[in-house]
Backbone bond lengths (Angstrom), bond angles and torsions (degrees), N, CA, C in turn:
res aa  C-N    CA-C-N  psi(-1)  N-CA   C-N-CA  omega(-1)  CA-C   N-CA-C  phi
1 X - - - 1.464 - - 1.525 110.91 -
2 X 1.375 116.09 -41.22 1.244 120.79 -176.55 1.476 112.06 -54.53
3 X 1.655 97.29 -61.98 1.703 107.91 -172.36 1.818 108.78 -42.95
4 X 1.643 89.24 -44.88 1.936 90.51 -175.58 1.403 100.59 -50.56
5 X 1.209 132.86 -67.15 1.511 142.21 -159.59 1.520 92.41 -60.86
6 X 1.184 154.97 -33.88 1.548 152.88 167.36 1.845 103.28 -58.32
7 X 1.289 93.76 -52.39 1.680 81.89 -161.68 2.186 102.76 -84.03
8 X 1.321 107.43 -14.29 1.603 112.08 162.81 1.627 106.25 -70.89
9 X 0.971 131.39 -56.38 1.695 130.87 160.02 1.339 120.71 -27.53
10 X 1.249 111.11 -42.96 1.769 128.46 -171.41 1.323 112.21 -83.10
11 X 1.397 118.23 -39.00 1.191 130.79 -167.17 1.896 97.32 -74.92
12 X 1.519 98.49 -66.31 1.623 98.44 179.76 1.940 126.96 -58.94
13 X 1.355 88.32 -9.76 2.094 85.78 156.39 1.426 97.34 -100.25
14 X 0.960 132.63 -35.70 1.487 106.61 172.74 1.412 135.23 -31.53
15 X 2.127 88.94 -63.18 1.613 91.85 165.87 1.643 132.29 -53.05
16 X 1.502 81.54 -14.53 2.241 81.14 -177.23 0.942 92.20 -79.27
17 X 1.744 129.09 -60.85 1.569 128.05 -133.27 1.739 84.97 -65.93
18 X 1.550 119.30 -57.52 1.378 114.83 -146.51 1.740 127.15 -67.04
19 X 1.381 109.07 -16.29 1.434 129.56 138.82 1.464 147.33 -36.53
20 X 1.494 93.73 -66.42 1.060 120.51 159.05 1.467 124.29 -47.79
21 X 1.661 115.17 -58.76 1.362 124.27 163.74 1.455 106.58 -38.02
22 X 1.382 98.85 -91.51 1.740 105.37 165.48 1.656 119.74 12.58
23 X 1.498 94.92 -76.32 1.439 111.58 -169.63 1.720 98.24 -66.98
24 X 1.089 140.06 -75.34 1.460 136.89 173.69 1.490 105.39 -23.55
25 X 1.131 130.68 -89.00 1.371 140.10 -174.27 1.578 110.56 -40.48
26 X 1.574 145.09 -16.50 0.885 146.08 -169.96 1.623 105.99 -124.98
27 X 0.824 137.95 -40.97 1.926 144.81 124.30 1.377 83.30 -29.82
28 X 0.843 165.69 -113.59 1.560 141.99 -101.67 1.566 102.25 -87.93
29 X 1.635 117.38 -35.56 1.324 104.86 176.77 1.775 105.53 -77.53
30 X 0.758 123.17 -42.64 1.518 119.97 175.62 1.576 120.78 -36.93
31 X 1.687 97.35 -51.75 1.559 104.77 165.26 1.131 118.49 -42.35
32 X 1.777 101.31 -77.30 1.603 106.88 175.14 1.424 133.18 -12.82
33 X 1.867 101.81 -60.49 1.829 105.69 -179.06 1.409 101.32 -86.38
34 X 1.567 134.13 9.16 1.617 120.97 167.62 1.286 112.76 -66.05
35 X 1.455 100.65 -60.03 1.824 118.17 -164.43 1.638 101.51 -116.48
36 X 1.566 119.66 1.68 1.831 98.35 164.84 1.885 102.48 -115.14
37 X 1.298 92.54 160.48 1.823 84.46 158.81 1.880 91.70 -147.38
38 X 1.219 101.79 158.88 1.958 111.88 170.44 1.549 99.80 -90.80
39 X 1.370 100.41 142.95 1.214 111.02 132.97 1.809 138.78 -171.66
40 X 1.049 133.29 -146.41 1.312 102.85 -139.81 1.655 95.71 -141.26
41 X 1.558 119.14 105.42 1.573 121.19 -177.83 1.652 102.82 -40.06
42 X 1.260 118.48 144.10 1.542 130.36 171.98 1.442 94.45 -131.65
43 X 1.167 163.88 -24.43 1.137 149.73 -126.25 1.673 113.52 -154.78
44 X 1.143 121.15 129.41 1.812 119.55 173.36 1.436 116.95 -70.84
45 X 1.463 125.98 20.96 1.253 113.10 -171.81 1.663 110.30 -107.42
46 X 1.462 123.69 -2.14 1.566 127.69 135.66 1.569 118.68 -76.03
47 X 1.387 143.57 -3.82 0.954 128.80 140.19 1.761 131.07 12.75
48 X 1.166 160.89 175.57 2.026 90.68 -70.27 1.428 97.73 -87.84
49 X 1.470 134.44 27.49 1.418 133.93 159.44 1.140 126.25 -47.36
50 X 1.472 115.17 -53.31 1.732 153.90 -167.53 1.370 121.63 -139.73
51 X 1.436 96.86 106.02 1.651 80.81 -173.13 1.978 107.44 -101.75
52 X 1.356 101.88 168.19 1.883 94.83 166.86 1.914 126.47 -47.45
53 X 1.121 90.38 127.10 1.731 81.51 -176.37 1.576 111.55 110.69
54 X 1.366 114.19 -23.64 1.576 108.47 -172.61 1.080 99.68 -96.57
55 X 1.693 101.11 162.07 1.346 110.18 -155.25 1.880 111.36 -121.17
56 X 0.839 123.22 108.17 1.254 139.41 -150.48 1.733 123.06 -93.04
57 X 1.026 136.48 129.14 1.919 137.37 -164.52 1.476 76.38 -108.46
58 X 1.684 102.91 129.10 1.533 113.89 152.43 1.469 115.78 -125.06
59 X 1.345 87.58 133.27 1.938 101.91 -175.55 1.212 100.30 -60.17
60 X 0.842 139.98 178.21 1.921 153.01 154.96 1.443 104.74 -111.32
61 X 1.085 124.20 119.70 1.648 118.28 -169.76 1.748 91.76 -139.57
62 X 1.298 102.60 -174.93 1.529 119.87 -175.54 1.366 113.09 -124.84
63 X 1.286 124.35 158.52 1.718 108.62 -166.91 1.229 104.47 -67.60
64 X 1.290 140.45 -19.42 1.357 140.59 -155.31 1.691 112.84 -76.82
65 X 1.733 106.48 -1.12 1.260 117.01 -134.20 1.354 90.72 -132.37
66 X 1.093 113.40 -17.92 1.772 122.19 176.52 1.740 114.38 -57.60
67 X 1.217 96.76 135.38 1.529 87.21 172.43 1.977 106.35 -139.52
68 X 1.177 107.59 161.42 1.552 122.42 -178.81 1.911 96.65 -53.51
69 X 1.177 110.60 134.94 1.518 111.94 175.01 1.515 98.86 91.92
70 X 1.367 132.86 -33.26 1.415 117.83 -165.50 1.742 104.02 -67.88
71 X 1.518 111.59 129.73 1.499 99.00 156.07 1.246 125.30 -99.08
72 X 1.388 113.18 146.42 1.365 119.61 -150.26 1.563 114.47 -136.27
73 X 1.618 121.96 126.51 1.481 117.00 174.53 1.443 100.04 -69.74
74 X 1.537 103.46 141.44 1.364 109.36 172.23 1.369 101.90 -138.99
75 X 1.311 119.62 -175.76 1.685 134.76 -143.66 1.938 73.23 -136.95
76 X 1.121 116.73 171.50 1.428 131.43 150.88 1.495 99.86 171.60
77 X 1.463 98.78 117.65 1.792 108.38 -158.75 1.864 98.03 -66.43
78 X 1.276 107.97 -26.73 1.627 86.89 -159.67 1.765 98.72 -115.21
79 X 1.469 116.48 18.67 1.226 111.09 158.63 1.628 125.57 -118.92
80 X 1.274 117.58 179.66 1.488 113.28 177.12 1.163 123.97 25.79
81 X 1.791 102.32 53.40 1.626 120.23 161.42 1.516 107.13 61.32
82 X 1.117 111.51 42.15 1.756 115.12 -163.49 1.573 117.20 19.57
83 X 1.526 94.58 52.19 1.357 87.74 159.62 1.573 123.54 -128.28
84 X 1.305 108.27 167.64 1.908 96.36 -158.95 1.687 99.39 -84.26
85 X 1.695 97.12 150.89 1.729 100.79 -158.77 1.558 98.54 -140.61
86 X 1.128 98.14 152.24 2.132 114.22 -160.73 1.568 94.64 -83.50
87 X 1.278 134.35 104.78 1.734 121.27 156.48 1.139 95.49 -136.74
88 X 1.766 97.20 175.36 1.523 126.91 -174.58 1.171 109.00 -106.22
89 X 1.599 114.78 135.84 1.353 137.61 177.50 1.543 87.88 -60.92
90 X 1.324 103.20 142.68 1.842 114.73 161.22 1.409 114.23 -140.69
91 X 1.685 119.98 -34.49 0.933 129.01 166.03 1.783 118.24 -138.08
92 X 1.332 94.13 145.22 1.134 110.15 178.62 1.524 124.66 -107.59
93 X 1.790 119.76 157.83 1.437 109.81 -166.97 1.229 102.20 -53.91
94 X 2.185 117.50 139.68 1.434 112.35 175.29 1.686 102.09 111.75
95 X 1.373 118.60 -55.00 1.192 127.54 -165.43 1.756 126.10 -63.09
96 X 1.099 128.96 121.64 1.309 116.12 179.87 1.097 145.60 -97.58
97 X 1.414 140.61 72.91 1.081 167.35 -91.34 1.352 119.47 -115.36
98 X 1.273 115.79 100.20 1.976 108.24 -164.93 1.343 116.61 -111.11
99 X 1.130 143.04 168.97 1.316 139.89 169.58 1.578 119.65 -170.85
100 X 1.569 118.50 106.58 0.960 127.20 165.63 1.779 123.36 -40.50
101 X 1.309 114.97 -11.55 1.868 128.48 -139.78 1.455 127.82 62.99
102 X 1.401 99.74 12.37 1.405 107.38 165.53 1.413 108.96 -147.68
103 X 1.292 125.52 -51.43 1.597 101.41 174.21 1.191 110.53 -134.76
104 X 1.520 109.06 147.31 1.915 130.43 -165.53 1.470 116.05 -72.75
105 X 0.789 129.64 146.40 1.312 135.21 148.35 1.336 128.46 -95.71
106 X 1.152 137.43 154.59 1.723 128.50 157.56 1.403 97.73 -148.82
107 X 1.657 87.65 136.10 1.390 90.91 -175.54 1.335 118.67 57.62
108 X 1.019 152.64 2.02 1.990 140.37 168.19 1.808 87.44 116.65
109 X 1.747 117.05 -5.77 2.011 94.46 -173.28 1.918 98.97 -114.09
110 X 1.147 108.15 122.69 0.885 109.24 157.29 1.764 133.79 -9.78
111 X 1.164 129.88 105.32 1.482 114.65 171.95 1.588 130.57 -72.20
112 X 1.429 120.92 107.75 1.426 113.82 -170.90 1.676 108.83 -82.28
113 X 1.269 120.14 131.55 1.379 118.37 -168.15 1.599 115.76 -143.87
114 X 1.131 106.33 83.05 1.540 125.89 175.87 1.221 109.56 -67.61
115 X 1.140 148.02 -12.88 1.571 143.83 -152.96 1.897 87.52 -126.66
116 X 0.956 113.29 2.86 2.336 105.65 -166.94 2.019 75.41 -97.63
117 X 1.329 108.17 140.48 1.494 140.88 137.51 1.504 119.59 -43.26
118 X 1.579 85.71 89.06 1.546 107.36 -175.71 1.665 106.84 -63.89
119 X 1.560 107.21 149.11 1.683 107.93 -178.63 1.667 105.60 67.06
120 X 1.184 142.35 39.21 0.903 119.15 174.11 1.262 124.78 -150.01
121 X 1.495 114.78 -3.36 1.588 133.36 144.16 1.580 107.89 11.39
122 X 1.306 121.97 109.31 1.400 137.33 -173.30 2.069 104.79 -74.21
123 X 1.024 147.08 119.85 1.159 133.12 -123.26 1.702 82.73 -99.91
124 X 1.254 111.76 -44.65 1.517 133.96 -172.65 2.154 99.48 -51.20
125 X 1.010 105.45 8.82 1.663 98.52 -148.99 2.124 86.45 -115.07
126 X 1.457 95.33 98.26 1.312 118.69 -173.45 1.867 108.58 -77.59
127 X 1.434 119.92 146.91 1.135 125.31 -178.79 2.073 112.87 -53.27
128 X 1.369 127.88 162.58 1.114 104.72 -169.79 2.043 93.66 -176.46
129 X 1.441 104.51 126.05 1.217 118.02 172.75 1.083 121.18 -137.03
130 X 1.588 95.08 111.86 1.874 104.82 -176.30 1.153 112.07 -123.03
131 X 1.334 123.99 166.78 1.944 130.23 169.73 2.126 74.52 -114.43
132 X 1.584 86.77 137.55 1.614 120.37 153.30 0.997 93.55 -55.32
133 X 1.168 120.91 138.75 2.117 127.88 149.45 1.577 90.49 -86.27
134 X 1.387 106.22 171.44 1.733 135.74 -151.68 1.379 81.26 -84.81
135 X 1.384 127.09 150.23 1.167 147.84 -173.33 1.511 142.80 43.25
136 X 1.509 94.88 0.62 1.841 113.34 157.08 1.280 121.20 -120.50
137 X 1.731 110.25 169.97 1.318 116.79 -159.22 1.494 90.36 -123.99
138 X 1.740 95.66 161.77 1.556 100.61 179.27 1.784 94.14 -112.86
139 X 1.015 102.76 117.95 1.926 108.28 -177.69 1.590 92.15 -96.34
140 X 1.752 98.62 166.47 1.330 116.05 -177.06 1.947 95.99 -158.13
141 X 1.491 114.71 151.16 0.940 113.92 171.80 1.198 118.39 -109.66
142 X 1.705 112.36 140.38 1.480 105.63 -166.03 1.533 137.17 -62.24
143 X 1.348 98.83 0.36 1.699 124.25 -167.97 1.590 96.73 -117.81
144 X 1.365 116.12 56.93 1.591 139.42 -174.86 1.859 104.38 -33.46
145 X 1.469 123.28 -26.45 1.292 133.47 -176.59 1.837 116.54 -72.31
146 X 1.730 96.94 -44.16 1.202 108.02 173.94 1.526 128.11 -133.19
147 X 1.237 113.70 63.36 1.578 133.41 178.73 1.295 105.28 -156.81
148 X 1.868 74.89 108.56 1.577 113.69 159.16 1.708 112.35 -43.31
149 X 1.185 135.73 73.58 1.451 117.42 174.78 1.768 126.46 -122.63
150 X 1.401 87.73 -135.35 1.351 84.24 -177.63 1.600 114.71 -55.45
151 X 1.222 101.45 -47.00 1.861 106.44 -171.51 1.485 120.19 -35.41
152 X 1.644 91.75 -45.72 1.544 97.98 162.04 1.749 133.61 -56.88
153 X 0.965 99.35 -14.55 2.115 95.68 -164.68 1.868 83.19 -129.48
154 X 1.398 119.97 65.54 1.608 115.00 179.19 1.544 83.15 -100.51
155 X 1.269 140.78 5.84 1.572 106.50 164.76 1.413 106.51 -106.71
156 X 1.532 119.89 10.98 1.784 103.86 178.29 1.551 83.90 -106.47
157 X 1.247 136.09 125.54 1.184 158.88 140.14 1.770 91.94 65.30
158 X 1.036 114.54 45.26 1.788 111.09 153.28 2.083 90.88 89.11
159 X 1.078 119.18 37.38 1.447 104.93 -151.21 1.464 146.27 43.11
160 X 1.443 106.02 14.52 1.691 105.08 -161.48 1.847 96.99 -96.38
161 X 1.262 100.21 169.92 1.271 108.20 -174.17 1.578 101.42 -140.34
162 X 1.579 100.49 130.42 1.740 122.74 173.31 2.265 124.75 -21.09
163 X 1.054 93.77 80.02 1.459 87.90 179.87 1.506 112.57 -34.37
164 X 1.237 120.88 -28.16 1.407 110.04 164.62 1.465 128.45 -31.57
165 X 1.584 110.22 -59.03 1.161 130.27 179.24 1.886 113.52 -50.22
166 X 1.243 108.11 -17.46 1.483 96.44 -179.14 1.310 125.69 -64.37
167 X 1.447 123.09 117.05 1.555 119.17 172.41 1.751 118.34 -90.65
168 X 0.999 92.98 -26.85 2.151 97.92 153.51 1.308 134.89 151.11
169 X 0.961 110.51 -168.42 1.630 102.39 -172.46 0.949 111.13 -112.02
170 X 1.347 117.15 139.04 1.938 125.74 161.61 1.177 122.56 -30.21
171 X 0.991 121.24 108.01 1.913 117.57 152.24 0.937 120.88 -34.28
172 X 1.126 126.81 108.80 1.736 109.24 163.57 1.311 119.28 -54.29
173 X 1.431 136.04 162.62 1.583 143.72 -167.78 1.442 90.44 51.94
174 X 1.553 144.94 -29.93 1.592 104.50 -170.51 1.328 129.38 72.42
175 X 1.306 97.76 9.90 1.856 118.93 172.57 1.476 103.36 -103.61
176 X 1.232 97.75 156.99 1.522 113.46 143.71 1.278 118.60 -28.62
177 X 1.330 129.76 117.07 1.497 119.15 175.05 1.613 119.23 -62.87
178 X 1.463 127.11 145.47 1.710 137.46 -156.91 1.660 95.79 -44.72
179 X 1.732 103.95 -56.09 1.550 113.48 -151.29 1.611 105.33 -75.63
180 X 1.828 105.77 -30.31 1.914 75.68 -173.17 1.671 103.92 -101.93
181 X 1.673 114.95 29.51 1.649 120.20 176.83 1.519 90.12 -114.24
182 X 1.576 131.76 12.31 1.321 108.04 -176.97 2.133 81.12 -108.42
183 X 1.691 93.96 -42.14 1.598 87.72 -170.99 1.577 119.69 -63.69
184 X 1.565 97.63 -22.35 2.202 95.16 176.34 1.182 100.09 -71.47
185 X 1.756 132.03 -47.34 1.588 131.10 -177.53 1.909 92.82 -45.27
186 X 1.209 131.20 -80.71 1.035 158.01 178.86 1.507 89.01 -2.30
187 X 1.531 90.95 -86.15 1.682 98.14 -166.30 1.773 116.93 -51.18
188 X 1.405 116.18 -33.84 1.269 131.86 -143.33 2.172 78.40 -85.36
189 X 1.065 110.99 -56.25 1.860 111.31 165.85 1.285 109.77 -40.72
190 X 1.443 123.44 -61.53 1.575 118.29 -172.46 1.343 92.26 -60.70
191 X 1.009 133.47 -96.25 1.790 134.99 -175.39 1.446 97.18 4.71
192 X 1.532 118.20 -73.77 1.412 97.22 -134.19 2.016 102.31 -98.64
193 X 1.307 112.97 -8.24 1.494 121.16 128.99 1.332 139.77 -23.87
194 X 1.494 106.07 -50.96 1.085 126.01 163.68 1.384 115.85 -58.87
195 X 1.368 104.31 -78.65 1.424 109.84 174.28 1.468 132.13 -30.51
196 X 1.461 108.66 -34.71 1.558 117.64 -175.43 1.780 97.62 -95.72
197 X 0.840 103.39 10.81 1.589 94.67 171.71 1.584 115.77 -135.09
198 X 1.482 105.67 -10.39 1.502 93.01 131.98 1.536 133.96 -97.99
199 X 0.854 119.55 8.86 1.985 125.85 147.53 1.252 103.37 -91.88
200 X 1.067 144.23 15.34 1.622 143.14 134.47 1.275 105.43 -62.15
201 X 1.865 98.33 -76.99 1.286 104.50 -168.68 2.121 132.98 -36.01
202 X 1.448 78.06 -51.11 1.644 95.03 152.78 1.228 143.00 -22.01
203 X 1.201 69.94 -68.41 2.092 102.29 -172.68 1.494 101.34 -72.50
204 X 1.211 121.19 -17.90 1.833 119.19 -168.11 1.297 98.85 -95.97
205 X 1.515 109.08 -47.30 1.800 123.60 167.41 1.521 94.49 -24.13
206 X 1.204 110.50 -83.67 2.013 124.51 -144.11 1.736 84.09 -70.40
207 X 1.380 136.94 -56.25 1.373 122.52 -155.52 1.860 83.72 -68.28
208 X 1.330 146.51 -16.31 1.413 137.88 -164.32 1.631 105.66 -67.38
209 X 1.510 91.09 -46.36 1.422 125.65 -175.87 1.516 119.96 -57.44
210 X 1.177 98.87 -40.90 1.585 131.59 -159.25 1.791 78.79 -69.45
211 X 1.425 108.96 -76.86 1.417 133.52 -144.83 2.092 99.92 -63.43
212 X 1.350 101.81 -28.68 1.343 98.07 175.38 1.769 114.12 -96.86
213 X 1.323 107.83 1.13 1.217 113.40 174.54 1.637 125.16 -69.07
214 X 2.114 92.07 -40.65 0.984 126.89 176.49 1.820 119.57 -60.26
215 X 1.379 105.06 -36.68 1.639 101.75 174.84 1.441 133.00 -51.05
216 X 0.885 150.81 149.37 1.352 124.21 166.70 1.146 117.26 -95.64
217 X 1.232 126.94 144.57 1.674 115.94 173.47 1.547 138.09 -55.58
218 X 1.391 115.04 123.72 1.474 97.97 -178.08 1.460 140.53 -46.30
219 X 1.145 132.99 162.51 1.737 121.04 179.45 1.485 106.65 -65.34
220 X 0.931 134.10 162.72 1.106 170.17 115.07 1.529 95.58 -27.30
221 X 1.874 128.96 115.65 1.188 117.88 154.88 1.695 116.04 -117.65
């Protein structure tokens, strides 16, 4: 009697845990392709940030969400063969944007830039002072020698391009984000928890079975 009541116990967390897992592990991939997408550097103009070949997590964000320093895939229909291209926010709509051909300003402060390709100043890359217009950004690529960017298109609206166009921003680390690799681990434990405790449950069932099979019946008096 006991064993039965052990392996009926076992069986009914099973049904929770193995659901439950389920649901975590499939919520987390769902998340993932809502608000992430991959994709894959082609180009030297993130240099030595990003190189060709690496493979990249992009957030899905909203313009409201942009910030100075973020690099960001963007769309821009009538450049780079309409295809979507990795740069760095430098300025934002409003912002006033200076450049000797070697170092930026925004706003009157100096830009400090640890991540730009030292020695490699594109020679062709002429001095340039613009204000952002309201709702575009002026991008730059971190490999200043070979990125096609803003510097280039300073007579269509100061070089900046439509925050609309943003499809998202880099992850930092380029991992899996913490929360939905703790909830797939999460779920992917309950699951298989589950599972082994309904082949418990089971297994206690038939030996329950087994053991009352084994009695013999009393006489008849």
């Amino acid at each position: 009697m006991r064993q039965r009541e052990e392996g009926s116990g076992l069986r009914v967390a099973a049904w929770v845990l193995v659901p439950l897992g389920l649901v975590l592990v499939l919520g987390g991939i769902g998340h993932f392709f809502t608000n992430y997408q991959g994709t894959t550097v082609v180009s030297e103009a993130m240099r030595p940030t990003y190189r060709p070949g690496e493979r990249l997590i992009i957030e899905r964000i909203g313009a409201g969400e942009i910030r100075r320093g973020d690099v960001l895939l963007i769309h821009v229909p009538d450049r780079y063969q309409d295809s979507p291209a990795l740069q760095r926010v430098i300025g934002m709509g409003g912002d006033h944007v200076v450049s000797d051909g070697r170092r930026i300003t925004v706003n009157g402060k100096q830009l400090n830039e640890p991540y730009v390709m030292r020695g490699e100043v594109h020679p062709t890359t002429r001095p340039y002072d613009v204000k952002v217009p309201d709702g575009r950004l002026f991008l730059l690529g971190d490999h200043r020698g070979n990125s096609n960017d803003s510097r280039y298109f300073l007579d269509t609206q100061s070089g900046s391009v439509a925050a609309s166009g943003v499809l998202g921003r880099v992850h930092k680390g380029s991992t899996v984000p913490p929360v939905l690799a703790t909830l797939g681990g999460l779920g992917i434990v309950l699951t298989l928890v589950g599972i082994g405790l309904g082949i418990g449950g089971h297994a206690a069932g038939r030996r329950a079975r087994r053991s009352l099979a084994a009695v013999p019946p009393r006489p008849v008096t």
